[in-house]
Backbone bond lengths (Angstrom), bond angles and torsions (degrees), N, CA, C in turn:
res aa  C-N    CA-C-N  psi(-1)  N-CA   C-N-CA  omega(-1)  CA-C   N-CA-C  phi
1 X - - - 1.456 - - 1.518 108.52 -
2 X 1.351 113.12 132.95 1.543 124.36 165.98 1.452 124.48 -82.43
3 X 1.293 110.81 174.42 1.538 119.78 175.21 1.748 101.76 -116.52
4 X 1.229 112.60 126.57 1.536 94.14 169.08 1.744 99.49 -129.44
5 X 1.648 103.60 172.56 1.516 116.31 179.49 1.209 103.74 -113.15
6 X 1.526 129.96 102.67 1.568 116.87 169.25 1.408 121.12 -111.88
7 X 1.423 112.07 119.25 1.742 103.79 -177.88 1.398 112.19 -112.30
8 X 1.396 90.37 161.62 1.697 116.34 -166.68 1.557 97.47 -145.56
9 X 1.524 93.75 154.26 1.745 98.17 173.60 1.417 85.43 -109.30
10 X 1.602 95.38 128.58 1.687 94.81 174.34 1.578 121.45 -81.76
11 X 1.295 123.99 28.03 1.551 128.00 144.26 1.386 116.90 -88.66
12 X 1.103 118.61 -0.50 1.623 130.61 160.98 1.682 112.34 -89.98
13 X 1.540 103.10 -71.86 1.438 115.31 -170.48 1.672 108.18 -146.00
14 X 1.322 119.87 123.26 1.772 116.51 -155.24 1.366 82.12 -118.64
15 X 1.323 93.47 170.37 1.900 120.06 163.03 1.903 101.56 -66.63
16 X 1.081 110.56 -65.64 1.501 104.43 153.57 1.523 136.65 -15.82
17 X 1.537 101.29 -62.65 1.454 97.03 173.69 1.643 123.73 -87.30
18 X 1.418 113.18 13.47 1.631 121.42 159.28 1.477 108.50 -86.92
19 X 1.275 109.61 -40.04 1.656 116.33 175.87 1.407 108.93 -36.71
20 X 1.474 118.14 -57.26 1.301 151.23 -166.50 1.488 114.13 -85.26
21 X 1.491 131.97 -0.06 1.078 137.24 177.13 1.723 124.23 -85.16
22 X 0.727 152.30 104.11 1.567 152.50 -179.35 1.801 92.59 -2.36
23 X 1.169 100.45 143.73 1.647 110.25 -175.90 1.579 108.76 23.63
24 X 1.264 128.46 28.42 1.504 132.53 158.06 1.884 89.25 75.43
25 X 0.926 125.56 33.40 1.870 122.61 -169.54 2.173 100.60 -141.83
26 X 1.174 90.84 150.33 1.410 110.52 -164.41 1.154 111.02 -156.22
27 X 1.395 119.83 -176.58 1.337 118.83 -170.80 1.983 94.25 -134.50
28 X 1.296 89.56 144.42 2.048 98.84 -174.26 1.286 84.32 -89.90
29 X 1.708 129.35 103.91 1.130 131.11 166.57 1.540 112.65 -104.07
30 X 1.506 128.30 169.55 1.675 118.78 172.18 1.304 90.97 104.46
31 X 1.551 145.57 -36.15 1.633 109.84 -142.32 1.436 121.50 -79.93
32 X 1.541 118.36 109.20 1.421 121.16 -160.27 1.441 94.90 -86.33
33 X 1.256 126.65 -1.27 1.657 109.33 -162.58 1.657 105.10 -105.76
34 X 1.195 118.33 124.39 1.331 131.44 -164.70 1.150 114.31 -72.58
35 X 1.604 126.86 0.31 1.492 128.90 178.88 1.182 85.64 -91.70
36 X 1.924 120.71 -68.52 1.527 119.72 -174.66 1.499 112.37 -24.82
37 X 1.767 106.22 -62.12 1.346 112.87 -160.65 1.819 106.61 -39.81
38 X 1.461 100.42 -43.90 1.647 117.97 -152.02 1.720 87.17 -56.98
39 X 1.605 95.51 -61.75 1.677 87.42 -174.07 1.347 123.84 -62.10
40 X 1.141 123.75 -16.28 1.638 119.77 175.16 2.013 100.90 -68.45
41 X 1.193 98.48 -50.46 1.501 112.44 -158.14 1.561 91.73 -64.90
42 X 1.489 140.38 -54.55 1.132 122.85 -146.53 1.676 98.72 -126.01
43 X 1.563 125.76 -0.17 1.498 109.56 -177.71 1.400 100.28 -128.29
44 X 1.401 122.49 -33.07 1.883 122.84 168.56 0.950 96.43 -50.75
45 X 1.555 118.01 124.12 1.442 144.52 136.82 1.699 130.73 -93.37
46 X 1.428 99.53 140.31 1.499 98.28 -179.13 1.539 112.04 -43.53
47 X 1.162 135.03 163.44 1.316 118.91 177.82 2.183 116.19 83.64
48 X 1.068 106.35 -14.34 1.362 90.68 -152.28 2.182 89.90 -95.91
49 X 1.292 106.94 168.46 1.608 106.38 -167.31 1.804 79.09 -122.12
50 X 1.911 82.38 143.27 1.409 114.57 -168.04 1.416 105.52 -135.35
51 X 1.795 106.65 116.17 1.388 105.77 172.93 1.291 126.49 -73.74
52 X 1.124 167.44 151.09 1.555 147.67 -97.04 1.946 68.84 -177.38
53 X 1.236 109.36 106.32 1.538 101.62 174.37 1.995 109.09 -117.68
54 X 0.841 133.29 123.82 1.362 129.57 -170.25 1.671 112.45 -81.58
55 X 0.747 152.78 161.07 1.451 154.19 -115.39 1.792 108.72 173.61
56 X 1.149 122.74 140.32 1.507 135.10 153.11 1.561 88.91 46.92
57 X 1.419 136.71 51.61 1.356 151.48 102.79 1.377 158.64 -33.88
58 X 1.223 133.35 155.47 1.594 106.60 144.37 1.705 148.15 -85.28
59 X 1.683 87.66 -15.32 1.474 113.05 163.76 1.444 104.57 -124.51
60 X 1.357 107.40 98.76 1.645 143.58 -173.79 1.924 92.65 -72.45
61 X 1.267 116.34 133.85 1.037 97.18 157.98 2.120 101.26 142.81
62 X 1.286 91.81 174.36 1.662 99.44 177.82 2.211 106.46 -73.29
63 X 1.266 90.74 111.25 1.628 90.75 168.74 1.541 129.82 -94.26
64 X 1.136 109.20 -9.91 1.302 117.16 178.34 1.481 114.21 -176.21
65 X 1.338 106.91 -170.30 1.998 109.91 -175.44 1.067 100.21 -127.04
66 X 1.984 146.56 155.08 0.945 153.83 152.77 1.456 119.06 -117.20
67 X 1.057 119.79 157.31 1.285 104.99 159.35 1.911 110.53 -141.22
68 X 2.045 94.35 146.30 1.591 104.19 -159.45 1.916 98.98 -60.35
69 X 1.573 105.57 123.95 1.385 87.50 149.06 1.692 128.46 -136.30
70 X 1.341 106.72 45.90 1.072 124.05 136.29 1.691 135.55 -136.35
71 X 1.233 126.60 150.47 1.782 103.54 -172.85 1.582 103.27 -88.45
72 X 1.394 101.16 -174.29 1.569 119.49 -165.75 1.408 104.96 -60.35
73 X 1.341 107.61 136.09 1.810 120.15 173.14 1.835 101.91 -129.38
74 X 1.021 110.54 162.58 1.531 116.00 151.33 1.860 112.19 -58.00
75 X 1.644 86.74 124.20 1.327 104.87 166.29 1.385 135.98 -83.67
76 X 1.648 108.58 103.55 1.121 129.13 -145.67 1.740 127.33 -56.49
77 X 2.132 85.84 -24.00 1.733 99.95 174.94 1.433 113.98 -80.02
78 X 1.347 122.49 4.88 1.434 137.60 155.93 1.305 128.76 -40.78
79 X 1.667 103.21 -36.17 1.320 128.47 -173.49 1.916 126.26 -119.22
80 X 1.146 94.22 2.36 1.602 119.80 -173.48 1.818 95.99 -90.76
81 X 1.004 116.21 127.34 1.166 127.28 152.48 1.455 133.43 -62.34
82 X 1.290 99.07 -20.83 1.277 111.51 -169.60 1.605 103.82 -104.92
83 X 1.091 132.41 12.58 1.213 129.91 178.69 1.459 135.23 -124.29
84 X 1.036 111.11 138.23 1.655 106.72 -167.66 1.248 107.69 -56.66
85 X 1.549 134.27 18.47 1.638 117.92 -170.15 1.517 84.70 -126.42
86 X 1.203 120.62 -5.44 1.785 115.64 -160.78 1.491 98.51 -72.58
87 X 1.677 96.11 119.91 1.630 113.09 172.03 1.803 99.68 -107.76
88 X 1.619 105.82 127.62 1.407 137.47 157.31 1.730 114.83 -16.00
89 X 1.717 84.81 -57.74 1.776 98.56 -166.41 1.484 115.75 -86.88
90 X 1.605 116.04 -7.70 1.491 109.28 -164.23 2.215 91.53 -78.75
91 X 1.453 95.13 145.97 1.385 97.01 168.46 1.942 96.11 -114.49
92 X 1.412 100.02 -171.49 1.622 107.71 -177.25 1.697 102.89 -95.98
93 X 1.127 128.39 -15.21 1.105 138.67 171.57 2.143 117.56 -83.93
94 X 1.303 107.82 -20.64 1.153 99.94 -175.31 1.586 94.78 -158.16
95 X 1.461 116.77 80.04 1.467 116.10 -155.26 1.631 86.83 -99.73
96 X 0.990 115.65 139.82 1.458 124.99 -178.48 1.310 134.43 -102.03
97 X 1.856 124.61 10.92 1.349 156.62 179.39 1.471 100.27 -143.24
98 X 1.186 102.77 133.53 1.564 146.88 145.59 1.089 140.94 -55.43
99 X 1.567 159.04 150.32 1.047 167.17 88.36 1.055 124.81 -89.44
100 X 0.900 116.28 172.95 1.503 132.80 -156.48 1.034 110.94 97.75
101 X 1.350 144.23 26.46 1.643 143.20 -59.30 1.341 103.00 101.30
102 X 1.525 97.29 -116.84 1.778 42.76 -143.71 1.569 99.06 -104.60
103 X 2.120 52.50 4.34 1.831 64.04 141.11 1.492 111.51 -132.64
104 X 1.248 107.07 56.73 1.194 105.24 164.99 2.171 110.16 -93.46
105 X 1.496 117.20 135.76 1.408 100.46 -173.25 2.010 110.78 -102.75
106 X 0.821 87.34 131.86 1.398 101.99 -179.03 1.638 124.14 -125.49
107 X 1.769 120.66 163.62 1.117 86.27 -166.22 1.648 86.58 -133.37
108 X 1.761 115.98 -179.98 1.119 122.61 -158.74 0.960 109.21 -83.48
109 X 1.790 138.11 150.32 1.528 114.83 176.32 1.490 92.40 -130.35
């Protein structure tokens, strides 16, 4: 089992709003950054605990712990038109973002 650091600005996505999620579980959607992606896609494992760190705040800092329980898939708002993450170039055959991550979904403990 790993340790991971995942941040969010919680005016996007809070420790709060996992609390509040159907069975407290979600999906880590958004991650545009291709190092993140790499580590979601090839070193997050089901099982592994994720500090939930909050970002571009006033209380900066780790808000809670999760842990992954599912591994990395193609991130589905990749392909949504309707979504602020929808990239042009991703096809379904060679989707180029992740979750599980961030979109990976995990739940609060």
């Amino acid at each position: 089992m790993a340790f991971w650091l995942f941040k969010t600005e919680p005016d996007a996505f809070s420790i709060d709003d996992l609390k509040q999620a159907p069975e407290q579980t979600t999906l880590w959607e958004g991650v545009r950054n291709y190092q993140a992606r790499n580590f979601i896609r090839d070193d997050v494992q089901k099982g592994d605990l994720v500090m939930i760190y909050h970002s571009s705040c006033k209380q900066v800092g780790v808000a809670g712990i999760g842990i992954v329980t599912k591994a990395a898939y193609p991130d589905p708002t990749q392909f949504d038109l309707s979504s602020d993450y929808y990239d042009a170039k991703a096809t379904v055959e060679t989707p180029p973002l992740v979750c599980g991550g961030s979109n990976l979904p995990f739940s609060s403990q």
